[in-house]
N, C-alpha and C positions, 0 to 999 in steps of 0.2 A: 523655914518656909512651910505653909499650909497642904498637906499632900493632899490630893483631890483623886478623888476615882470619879471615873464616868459613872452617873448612874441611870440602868435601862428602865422603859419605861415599865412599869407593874400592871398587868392585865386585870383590871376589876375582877374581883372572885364571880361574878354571875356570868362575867362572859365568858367563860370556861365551865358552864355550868354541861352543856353537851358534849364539852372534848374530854372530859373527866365524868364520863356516864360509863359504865360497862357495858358489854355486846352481847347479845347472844345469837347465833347461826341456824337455828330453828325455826321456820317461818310459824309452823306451828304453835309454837310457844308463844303468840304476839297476844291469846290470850292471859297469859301467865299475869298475873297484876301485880307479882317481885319484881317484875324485869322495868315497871315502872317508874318514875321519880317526877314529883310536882314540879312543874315549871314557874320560876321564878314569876313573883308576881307582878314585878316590871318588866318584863318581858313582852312584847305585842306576837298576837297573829299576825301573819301578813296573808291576804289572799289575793291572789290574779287571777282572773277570770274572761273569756273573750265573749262578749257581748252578743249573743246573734250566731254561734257557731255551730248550731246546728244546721243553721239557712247554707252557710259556708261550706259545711261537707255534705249536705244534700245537692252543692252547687260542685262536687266532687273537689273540694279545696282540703280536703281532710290533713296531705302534708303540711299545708302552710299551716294550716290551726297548729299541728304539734309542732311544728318549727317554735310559734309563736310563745307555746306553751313553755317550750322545754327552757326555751330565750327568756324567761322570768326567773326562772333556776340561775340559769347561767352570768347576768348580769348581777345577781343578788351575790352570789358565791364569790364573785372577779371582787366585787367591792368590800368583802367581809375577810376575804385571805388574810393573815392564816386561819381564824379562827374558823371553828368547821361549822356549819348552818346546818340546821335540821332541817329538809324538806319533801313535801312528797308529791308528783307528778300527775296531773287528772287528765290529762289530753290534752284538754284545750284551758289550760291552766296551770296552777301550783299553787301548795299550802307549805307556807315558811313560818320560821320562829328566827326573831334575835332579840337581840338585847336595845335598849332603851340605847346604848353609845352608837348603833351602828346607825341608830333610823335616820339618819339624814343622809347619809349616804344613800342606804338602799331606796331611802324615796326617792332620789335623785337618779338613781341609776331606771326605778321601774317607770318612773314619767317618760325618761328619755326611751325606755322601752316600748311605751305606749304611743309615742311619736317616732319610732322606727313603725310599729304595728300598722298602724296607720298610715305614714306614707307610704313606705314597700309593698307592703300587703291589702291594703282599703280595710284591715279589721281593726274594730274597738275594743281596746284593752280597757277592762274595768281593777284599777288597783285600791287596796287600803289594806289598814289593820287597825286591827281592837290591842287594847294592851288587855292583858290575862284577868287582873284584876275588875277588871268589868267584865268581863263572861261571870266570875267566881259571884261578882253581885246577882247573879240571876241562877244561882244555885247549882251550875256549872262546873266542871274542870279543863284540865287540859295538864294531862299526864303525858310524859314523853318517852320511850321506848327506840335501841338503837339496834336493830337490824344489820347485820353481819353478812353483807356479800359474799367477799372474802375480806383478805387481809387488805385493810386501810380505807376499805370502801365501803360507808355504813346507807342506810337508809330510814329515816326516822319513822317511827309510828307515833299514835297520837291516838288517843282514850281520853275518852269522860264526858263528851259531849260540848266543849266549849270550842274546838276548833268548828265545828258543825253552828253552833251558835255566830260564831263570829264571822262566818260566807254569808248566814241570815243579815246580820246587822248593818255588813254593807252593800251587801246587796237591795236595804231596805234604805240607806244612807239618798236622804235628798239632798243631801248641800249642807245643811245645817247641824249634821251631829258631829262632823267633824272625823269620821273617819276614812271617805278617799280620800285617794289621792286627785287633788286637783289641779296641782303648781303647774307651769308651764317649765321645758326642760332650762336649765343653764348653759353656758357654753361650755365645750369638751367633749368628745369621741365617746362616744358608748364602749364599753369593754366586753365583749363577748365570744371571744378568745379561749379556744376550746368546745365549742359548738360546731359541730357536723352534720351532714345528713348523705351518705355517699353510698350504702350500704341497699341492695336491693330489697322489696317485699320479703319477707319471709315467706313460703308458703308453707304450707298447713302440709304434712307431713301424714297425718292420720286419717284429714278430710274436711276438718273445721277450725277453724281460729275462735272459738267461742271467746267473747268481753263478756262479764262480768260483775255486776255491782249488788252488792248484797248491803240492807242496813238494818240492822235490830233497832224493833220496836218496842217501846214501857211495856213491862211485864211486870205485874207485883211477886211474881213468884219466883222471877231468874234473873237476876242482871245480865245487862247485855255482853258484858264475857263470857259467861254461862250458855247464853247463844248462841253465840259465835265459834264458842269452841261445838258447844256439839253439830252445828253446822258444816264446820271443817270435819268433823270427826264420821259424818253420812257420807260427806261428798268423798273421802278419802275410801269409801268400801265402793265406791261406783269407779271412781275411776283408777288408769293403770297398774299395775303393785308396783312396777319399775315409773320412781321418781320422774326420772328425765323423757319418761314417756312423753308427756303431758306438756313439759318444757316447751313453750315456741321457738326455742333458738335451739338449732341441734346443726352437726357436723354437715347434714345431707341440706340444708336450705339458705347458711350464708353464703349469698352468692355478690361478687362484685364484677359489674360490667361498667364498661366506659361507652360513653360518657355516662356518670352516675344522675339518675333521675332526679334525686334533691338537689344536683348544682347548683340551679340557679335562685331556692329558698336557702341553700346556705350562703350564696352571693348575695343575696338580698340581708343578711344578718349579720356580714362581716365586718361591715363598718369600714372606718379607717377614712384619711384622706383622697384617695384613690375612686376613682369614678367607677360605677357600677361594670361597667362593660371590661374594665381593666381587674376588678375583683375575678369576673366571673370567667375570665380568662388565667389567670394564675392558677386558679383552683381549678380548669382545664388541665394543666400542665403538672400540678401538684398530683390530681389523684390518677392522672395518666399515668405515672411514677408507681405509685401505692399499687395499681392496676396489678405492672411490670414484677412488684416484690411479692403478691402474690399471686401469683400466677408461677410462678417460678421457688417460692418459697423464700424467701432471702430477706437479708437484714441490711438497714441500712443507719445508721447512726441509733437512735436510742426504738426504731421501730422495725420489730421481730414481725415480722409475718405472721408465725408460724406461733408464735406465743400468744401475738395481740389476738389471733380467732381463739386459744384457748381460754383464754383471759376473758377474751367477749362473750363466749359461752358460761362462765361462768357468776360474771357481773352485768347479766341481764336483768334489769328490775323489772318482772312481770306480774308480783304480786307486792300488794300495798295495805296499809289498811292506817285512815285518817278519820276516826267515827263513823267511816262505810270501808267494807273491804270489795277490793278491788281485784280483778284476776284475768289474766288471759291465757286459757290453756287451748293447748294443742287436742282436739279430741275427734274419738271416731263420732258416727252420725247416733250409734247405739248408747255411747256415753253422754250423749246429749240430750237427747230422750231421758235417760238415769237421773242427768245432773236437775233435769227440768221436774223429775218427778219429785226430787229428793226437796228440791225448793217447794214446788206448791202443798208440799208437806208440811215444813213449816210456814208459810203460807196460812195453809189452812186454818192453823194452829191461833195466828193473828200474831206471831213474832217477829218476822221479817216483812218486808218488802223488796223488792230485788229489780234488775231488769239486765235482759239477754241480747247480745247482737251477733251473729254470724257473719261471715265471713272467709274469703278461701283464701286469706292471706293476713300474716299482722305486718305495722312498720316498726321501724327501729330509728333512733333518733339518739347522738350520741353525745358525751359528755367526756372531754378526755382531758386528766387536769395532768396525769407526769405518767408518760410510757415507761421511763427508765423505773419507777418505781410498781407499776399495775397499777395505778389510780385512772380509772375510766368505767363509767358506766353505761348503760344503754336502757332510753327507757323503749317500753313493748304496750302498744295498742292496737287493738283490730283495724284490720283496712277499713275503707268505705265508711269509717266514723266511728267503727271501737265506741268507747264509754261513751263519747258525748252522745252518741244513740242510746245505749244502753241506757246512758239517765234518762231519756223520752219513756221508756217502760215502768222506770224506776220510779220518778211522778204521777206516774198516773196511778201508780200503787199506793204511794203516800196521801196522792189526794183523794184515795178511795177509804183512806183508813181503815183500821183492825176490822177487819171483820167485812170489808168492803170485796172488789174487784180480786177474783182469786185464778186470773188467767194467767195465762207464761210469762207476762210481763215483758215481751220480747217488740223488740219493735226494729223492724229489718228496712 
């Protein structure tokens, strides 16, 4: 008789191309171009983006945008498990990579995403992707880089100007080039299991929440790593010499009260069979609980109190960088003045363009895929509209060009 073994299925070499990358824990190092490796050329961007979001948090809707934002992470990630997705967080949006086997799913999951956004919230979710291979035709890359939380919790970087190109192309996309997303969703529950919002404002500890967006501009004399590092390398002599100064998330500002303010944007995101008013009452009862273990310190099945706030402190994603770096620090009013001076320096120079939003509080929006192991992370944007303000500044630099508009770029 024929002896038979089961055999398991073999994970295409490309789609393992980000779980077999090395890390580094340096956020400074995001300049390094070793830490880099070319992204397969079948490989698509993916970008979501919320249509009209600045109207929305000038209409003080700022959690829903990031709810909305962080909910394109999270359904992409539920439908990709195990394989790990490289993505990175813009407020009112995300910038993904996977591989040519996943994209039917994840287009499946981000339609049904944008038909949550839309009925729950009234917001227009704009989805697509480019595969790699057409940025690289327009003299483009898209380098990828794996950022080191801590242990098990990466966050991806992106160099070369082709993820940048590729939010251009659909966002230019009328119908006919074929990059949104346009399907209408299928039947079947959206997956977005592990998305929270329970967590209070952070306040501003030092006196400002400053958001952040810096982008190097063509320079024949310095590539834009070149930039960017000496950029990091100014703002580093202005602000605190202690690290975790600067941090938004520190011991003295996670605060949890019940009932938690995102309730009912994480009721509106949970899906399931279950009627909205019966979502929004479980998660009543749920983080009623969570309240009780910390408040008291205590553990209950795989959730440490007392761990998960040092864990949270530690896997706060507050700094980014996806062909713009991205930042929200904690700062005095004196270090903001510094950070402002140090920009319109290079500014002046016609390297960057940038743009600033203030604020006396950031939010936190949360990702938690295995307590038992640390895997959760939390992304960090200024209240009152964070980046999606900050790029109103940031436009108006770009559309001044080198040598154009060389004010703070700030737009409050």
């Amino acid at each position: 008789m024929e002896n038979k073994t089961e055999q398991k299925p073999v994970t295409p070499p490309n789609q393992r191309f980000y779980a077999d990358m090395p890390s580094f824990g340096d956020f400074s190092q995001i300049t390094e171009i070793s830490h880099y490796r070319p992204a397969p050329d079948d490989w698509l961007v993916v970008i979501a983006d919320i249509r009209g979001s600045t109207d929305a948090i000038l209409a003080g809707r700022y959690k829903d945008v990031n709810m909305v934002g962080a909910a394109t992470i999270t359904a992409v990630i539920n439908v990709t498990h195990p394989h790990e997705t490289p993505f990175v967080f813009g407020g009112d949006g995300a910038t993904l990579m996977i591989p040519p086997q996943s994209l039917p799913a994840v287009r499946q999951a981000l339609v049904k995403t944008r038909h949550l956004a839309k009925a729950q919230f009234g917001l227009n979710l704009r989805i697509g992707a480019v595969p790699v291979h057409r940025v690289r035709a327009e003299n483009t890359d898209v380098l990828v880089a794996k950022y080191r939380l801590s242990p098990g919790n990466h966050m991806a970087v992106f160099y070369g100007g082709g993820v940048s190109l590729a939010d251009q192309l659909i966002k230019q996309d009328d119908g006919s080039q074929g990059y949104l997303f346009d399907d209408e969703p299928t039947d079947g529950d959206l997956n977005l299991g592990g998305l929270s919002c329970r967590w209070e404002p952070l306040a501003a500890r030092r006196g400002v929440m400053l958001s952040m967006l810096i982008q190097a501009l063509p320079d024949k004399a310095r590539s834009p790593a070149a930039i960017y590092h000496s950029v990091l390398q100014d703002l580093a002599q202005v602000l605190a010499s202690d690290p975790e100064a600067n941090k938004p998330v520190g011991t003295e500002n996670i605060k949890f009260r019940w009932p938690p303010k995102g309730l009912e944007a994480e009721a509106r995101t949970s899906g399931g069979r279950a009627s909205y008013p019966w979502r929004l009452l479980r998660l009543y009862g749920v983080s009623l609980f969570q309240l009780f273990l910390h408040r008291f310190g205590l553990k209950a099945g795989s959730y440490d109190a007392p761990l998960y706030n040092a864990e949270l402190r530690a896997n706060s994603d507050f700094r980014r960088f996806d062909d713009t770096l991205r930042m929200v620090l904690d700062c005095t009013e004196q270090e903001v003045t510094a950070i402002t001076s140090v920009l319109n320096a290079f500014r002046g120079q016609g390297t960057i363009a940038y743009g600033l939003h203030e604020a006396d509080s950031a939010l936190m929006t949360c990702l938690v895929f295995s307590l038992t192991d640390g895997e959760h992370v939390h992304f960090i944007d200024g209240a009152d509209g964070g980046f999606s303000i900050a790029a109103r500044g940031l436009k108006q630099q770009l559309a001044a060009g080198v040598g154009g508009d060389q004010g703070p770029g700030t737009d409050q």
